[in-house]
C-alpha positions as CSV (number, residue, x, y, z in Angstrom):
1,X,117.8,170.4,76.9
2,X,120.1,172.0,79.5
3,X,119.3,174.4,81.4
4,X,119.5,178.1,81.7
5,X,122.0,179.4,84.0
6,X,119.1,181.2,85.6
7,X,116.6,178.2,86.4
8,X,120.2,177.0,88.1
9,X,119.9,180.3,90.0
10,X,117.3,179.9,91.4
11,X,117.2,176.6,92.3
12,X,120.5,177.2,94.3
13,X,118.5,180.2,95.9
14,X,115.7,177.9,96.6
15,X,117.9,175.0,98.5
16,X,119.4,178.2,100.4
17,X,116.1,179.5,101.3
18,X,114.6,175.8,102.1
19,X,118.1,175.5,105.0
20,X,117.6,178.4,106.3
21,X,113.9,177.9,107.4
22,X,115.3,174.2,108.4
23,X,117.9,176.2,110.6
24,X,115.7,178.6,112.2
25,X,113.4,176.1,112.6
26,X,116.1,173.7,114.8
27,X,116.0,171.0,112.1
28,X,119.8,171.0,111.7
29,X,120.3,167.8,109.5
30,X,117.5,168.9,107.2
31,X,119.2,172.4,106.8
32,X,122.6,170.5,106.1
33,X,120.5,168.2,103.3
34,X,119.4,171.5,101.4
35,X,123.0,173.2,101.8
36,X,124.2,170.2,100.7
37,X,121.8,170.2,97.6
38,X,122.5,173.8,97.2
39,X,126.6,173.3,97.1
40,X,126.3,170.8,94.6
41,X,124.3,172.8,92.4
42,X,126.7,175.1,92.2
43,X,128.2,175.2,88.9
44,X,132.2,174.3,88.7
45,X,135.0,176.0,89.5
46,X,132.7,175.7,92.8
47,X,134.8,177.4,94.9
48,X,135.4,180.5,92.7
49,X,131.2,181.0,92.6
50,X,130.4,184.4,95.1
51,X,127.9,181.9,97.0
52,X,130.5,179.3,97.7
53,X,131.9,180.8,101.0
54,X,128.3,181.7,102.3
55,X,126.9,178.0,101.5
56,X,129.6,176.4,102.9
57,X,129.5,178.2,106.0
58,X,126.1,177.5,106.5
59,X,126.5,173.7,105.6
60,X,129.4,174.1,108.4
61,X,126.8,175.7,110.9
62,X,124.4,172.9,110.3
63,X,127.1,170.3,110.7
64,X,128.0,171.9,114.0
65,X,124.6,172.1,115.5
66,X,124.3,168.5,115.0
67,X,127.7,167.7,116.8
68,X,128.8,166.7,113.6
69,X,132.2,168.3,114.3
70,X,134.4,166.1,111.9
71,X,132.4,166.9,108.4
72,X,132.0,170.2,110.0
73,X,135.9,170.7,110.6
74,X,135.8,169.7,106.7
75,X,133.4,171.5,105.1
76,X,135.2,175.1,106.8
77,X,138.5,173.8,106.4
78,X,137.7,173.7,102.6
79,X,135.9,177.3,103.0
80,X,139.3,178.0,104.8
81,X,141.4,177.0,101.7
82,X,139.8,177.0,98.7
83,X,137.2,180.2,99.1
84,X,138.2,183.9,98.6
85,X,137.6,185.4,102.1
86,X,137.1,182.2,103.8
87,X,140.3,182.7,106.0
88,X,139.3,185.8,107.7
89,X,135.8,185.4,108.0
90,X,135.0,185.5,111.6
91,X,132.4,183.4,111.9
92,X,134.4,180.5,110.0
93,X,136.8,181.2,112.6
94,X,134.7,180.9,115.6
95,X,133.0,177.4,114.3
96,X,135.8,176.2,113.1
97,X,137.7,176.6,116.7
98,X,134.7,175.3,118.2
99,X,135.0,171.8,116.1
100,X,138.9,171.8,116.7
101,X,137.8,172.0,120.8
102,X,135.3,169.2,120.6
103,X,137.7,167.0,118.4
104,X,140.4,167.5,121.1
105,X,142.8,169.4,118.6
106,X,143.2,172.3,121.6
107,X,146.2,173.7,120.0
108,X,144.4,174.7,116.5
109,X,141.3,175.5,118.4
110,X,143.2,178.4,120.2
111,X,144.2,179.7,116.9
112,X,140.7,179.8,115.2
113,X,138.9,180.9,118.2
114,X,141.4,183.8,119.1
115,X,141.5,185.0,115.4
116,X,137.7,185.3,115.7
117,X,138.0,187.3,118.9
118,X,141.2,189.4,117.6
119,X,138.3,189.7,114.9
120,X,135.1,190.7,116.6
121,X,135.8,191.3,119.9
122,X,134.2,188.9,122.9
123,X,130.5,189.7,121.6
124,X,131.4,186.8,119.1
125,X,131.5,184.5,121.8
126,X,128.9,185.7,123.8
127,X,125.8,184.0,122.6
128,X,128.2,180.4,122.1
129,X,128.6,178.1,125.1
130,X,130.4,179.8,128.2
131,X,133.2,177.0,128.0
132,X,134.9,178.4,124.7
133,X,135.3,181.7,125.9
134,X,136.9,180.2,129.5
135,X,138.8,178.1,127.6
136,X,140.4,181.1,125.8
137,X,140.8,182.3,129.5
138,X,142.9,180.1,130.5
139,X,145.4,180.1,127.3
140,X,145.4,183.8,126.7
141,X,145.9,187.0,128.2
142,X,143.3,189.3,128.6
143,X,142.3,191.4,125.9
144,X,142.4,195.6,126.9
145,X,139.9,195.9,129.4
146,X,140.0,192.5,130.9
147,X,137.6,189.5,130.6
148,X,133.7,190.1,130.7
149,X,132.7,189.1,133.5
């Protein structure tokens, strides 16, 4: 008996749910099990499912917040490539700078982490560690109005 695109629904809805509470709750690698479980529920052409982008960014988050920056790097990279809106969402942008930084790939970190500023302005960096946004400091010129201070 197979089952109903519905029950398939909301079992994808449920994993969602079930990382989120793990996320909020500080239990990163729990939250990465359920978006895990919750990407590969996802019926194929994966990529081409309207959740795709969202799960994967939150599988991305939860990667990060472990300091799991390599599967991270993967996870948005494929958001990056494969999803519909994945390449100018801002918050890909910011994480996925922040992974390139950590993995020592300064160069490509400049470019993610500037589109997400070009993007949103310096509130995206605000709440992130202080060393991203002087990091940016140092290899770009101030945007209109200068630095915050």
């Amino acid at each position: 008996m197979s089952e109903s695109a519905e029950d398939l629904v909301e079992k994808i809805a449920i994993a969602c749910d079930e990382g989120d509470e793990e996320a909020e709750a500080g239990n990163h690698a729990e939250a990465a099990q359920h978006f895990q479980r919750a990407w590969e529920l996802l019926p194929e052409p994966r990529h081409e499912n309207e959740s795709a982008l969202w799960i994967l960014k939150s599988l991305g988050d939860a990667l990060f917040r472990q300091g799991n920056y390599q599967k991270c790097r993967e996870k948005l990279t494929e958001a990056v490539e494969k999803c519909e809106g994945g390449k100018s969402n801002p918050y890909i942008r910011l994480r996925l700078g922040q992974c390139l930084y950590e993995l020592d790939e300064k160069r490509e970190a400049i470019t993610w982490l500037s589109g997400a500023l070009m993007t949103e302005g310096v509130e995206v960096l605000q709440s992130e560690d202080p060393k991203y946004l002087e990091f940016l400091k140092q290899h770009l010129q101030p945007p209109p109005g200068g630095w915050p201070a």
